[in-house]
Phi, psi and omega in degrees: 000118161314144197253008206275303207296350183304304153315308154328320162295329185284332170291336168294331189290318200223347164246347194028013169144138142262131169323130199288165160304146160251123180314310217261025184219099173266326162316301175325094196240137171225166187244163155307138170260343157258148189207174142298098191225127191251140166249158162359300208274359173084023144332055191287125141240165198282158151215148187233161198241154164247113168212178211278148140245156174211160203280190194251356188242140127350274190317332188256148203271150179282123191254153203232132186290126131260089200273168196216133140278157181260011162223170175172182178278163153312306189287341181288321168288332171307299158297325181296327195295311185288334185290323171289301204312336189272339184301146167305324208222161179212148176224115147250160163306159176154066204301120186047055263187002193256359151261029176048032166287344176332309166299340165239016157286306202306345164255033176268358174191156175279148174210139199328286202320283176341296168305319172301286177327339213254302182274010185238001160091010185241191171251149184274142192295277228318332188281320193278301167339123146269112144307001187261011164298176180265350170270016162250103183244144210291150171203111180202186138271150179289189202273333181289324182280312164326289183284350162279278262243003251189309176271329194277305166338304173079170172285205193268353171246018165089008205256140165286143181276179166232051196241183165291179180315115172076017190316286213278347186287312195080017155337265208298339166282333157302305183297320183308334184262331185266030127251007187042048163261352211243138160340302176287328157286354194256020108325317181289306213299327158318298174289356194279314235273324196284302219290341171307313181294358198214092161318346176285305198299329162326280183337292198303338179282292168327307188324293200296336188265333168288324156317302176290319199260001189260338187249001151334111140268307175240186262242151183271336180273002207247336197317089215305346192289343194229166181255162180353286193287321183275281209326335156294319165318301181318291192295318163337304186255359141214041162262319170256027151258356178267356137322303179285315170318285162348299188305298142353286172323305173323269215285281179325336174303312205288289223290351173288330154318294201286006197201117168270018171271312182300006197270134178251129188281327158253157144227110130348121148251157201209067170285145158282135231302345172257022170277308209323296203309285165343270171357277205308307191262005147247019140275357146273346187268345191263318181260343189050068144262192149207207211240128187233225154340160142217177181189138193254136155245164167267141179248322162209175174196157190221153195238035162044262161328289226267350148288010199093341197288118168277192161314277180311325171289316152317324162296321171290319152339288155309357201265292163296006176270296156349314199269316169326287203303334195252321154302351141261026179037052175271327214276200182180155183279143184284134108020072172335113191303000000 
């Protein structure tokens, strides 16, 4: 099995792109939302961080990133689940998303993420969540808006398309592959469908996708390694839908000023862990918050040894992440556990 699309997937699953640095907001600070953590016992895991900004007025809520993978364990989901419960208020992801149908769709046909998550022995965020409390409200682009910002965007020579949503964008060529409608999804769909058969290769897959998405650094839409149109993508979908976050924030900001009835102490975003870095620093440079608390949850873990994994299979595992990562001028040095 080829290790390229394994990656790939993996920035789709959980980072879908990080936001470029702004040169020119040096106050403005954001952290890893992800991170690596091996124990003693030769555990690896993904961890994802929930952490606070907090404002510069009493009165305005402190809003707290959540970040999220879109696979993960039951107990991972579970704790993000008892933590939103407490929230007043949660803006969640979702591109055309704020009548929640989302929900009674979502096992109505096949799509990667689910499938995958299926074959790796984890859970699909959309499956795992519940979303129909009323203190969970959508904070996105629409489907018009997605396909408006998509058409201005144009092709890799700057010209506006007229085509369908997200056309000159490779939209529709990304959905052809996480609905395996497309050649190239049903090879994924294949290989997704084969990792069921082998508990070494399950392992070897976790490996690989924590190794990737915990050594991610620099910015994936920046990636020199990818082409144009997905890295336009990349930017696309999370400088202006983090943008309608903000905008959202604002206007909860406004009216708790203009009101102590509307006022909340906290909100939640409920994000995926690669809107956060973006998130952070224009919600300090725009709102004049700053960095308060965090806290990591594991999101998966894969147990090496006790799957089949030798030494030597964990070295090639990490070798092809390593090696991937740095033709797409991705990577970053791991950390000693």
């Amino acid at each position: 099995m080829g290790w390229a699309w394994l990656l790939a997937l993996a920035s789709v699953l959980a980072w879908t792109g990080c936001a470029r640095r702004n040169p020119s907001s040096p106050a403005a600070e954001s952290r890893p939302p992800l991170r690596i953590h091996e124990a003693s016992n030769g555990v690896v895991a993904l961890q994802v961080v929930v952490r606070d900004l907090l404002p510069r007025r009493r009165s305005d809520p402190v809003v707290r990133l959540v970040g999220v993978t879109h696979l993960g364990s039951a107990e991972y989901y579970q704790r993000l689940q008892s933590l939103l419960d407490r929230e007043p208020l949660v803006l969640f992801e979702g591109v055309g998303a704020r009548d929640k149908k989302f929900m009674s769709t979502r096992e109505s046909s096949y799509s990667l993420q689910p499938a995958l998550a299926k074959a790796l022995g984890l859970k699909f965020q959309l499956s795992a969540i519940d979303y129909s409390h009323d203190r969970f409200v959508n904070s996105d682009l629409s489907v018009e808006q997605l396909a408006a910002i998509a058409r201005r965007q144009g092709p890799a020579g700057g010209q506006q398309g007229d085509g369908g949503p997200g056309e000159d964008l490779g939209v529709g060529d990304l959905m052809a592959v996480m609905d395996g409608s497309s050649w190239a999804g049903l090879l994924v769909r294949f290989g997704v469908a084969f990792i069921e058969t082998s508990p070494k290769l399950r392992a070897t897959v976790r490996l690989v996708l924590i190794e990737t998405l915990g050594a991610v650094e620099s910015d994936p839409s920046q990636a020199k390694g990818l082409p144009p149109e997905m890295r336009r993508l990349m930017e696309v979908l999370i400088q202006e839908r983090n943008a309608a976050v903000v905008a959202d924030l604002r206007r909860l900001i406004d009216r708790g000023r203009a009101s102590a009835r509307a006022r909340v102490p906290s909100v939640a975003v409920f994000y995926g862990a690669g809107h956060l870095p973006d998130l952070e620093r224009r919600i300090q440079r725009e709102l004049g918050y700053r960095p308060g608390r965090e806290e990591w949850l594991t999101a998966f873990d894969v147990h090496p040894a006790r799957d089949g994994m030798g030494p030597a299979d964990v070295a090639v595992a990490r070798g092809m992440v390593r090696e991937q990562l740095r033709m797409l001028g991705m990577g970053k040095k791991r950390p000693k556990p």
